[in-house]
BAGU-600238 format. One line per 4 residues: number of its first residue (from 1); for each residue x, y, z of C-alpha. Coordinates in nm, 4 decimals, always signed. Example, Ala and Ser with C-alpha at 12.3 -4.5 7.8 and 13.67 -1.06 7.14 Angstrom:
REM BAGU-600238
1> +1.2300 -0.4500 +0.7800  +1.3670 -0.1060 +0.7140 $
***
This chain:
REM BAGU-600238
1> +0.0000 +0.0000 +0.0000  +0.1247 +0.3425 -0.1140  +0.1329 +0.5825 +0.2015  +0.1583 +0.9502 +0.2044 $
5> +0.2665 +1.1807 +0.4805  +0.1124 +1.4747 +0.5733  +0.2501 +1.7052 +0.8296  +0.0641 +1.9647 +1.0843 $
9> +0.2159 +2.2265 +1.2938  +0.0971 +2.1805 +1.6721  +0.1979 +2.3608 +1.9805  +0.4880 +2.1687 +2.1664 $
13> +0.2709 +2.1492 +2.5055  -0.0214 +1.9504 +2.3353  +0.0649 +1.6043 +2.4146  +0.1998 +1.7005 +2.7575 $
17> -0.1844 +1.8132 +2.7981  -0.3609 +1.4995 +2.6577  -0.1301 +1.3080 +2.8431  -0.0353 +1.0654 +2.5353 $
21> +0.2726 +0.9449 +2.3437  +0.2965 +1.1144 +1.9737  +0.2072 +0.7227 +1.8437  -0.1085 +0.7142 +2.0645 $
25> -0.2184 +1.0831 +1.9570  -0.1526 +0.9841 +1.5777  -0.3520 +0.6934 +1.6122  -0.6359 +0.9479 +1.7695 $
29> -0.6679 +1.1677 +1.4957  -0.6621 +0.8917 +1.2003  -0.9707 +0.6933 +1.4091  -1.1345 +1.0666 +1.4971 $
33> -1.0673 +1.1858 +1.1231  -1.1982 +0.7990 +1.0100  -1.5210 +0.8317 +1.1305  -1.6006 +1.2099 +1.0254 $
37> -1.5039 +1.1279 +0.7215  -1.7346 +0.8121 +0.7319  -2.0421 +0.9853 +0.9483  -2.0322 +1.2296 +0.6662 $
41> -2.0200 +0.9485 +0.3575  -1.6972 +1.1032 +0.2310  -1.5452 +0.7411 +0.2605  -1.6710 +0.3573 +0.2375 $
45> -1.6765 +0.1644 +0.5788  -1.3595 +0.0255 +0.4581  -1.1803 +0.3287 +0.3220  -1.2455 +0.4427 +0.6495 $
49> -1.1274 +0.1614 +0.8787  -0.7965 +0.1439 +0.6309  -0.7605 +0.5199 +0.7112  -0.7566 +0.4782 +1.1341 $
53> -0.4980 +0.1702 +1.0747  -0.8010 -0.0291 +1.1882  -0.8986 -0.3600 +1.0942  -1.3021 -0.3741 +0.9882 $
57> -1.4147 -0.5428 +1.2797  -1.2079 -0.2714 +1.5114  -1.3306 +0.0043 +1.3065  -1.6875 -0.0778 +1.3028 $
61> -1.6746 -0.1492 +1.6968  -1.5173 +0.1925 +1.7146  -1.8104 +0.3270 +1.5180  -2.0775 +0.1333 +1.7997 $
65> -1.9176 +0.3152 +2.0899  -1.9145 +0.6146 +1.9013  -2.2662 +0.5674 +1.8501  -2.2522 +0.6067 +1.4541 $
69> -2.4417 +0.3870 +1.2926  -2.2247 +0.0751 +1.0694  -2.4662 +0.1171 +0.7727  -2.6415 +0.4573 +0.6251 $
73> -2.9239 +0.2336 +0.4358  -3.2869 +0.4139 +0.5206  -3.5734 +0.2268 +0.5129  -3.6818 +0.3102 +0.2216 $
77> -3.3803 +0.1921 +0.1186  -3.4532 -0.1713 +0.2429  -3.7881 -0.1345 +0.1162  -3.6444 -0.0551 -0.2408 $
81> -3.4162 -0.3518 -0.2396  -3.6790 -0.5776 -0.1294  -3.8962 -0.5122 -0.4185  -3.6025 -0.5570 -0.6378 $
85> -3.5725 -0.8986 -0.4912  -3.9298 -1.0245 -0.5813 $
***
């Protein structure tokens, strides 16, 4: 997998406040910037859980305590599908 790197500027007391280890606040803002970008259908479930370094099953367990739901189908939606079925 082809990675990228993107840098950001933050003030040098920022980790001392949260308390956390540069690896433990990376890993916070790819899961927080995963599901935004999923809550907001920017990415797939599973562009999303390959963005937080997640595995599916992690990332959609993530999503549950989160309380955002795993799938964005309405009922309508269901409803569609089901007549497609018949």
């Amino acid at each position: 997998m082809n990675t990228q790197t993107i840098s950001i500027d933050l003030p040098s007391d920022i980790l001392l406040a949260l308390n956390e280890t540069e690896a433990e606040f990376k890993l916070r803002i790819k899961t927080t910037l995963a599901m935004r970008l999923y809550k907001l259908q920017k990415l797939t479930i599973g562009k999303a859980a390959q963005l937080s370094g997640l595995s599916r099953y992690e990332f959609e367990s993530l999503l549950s305590e989160n309380d955002i739901p795993i799938s964005n189908l309405t009922l309508d939606d269901v409803f569609n599908d089901c007549k497609k079925l018949k």
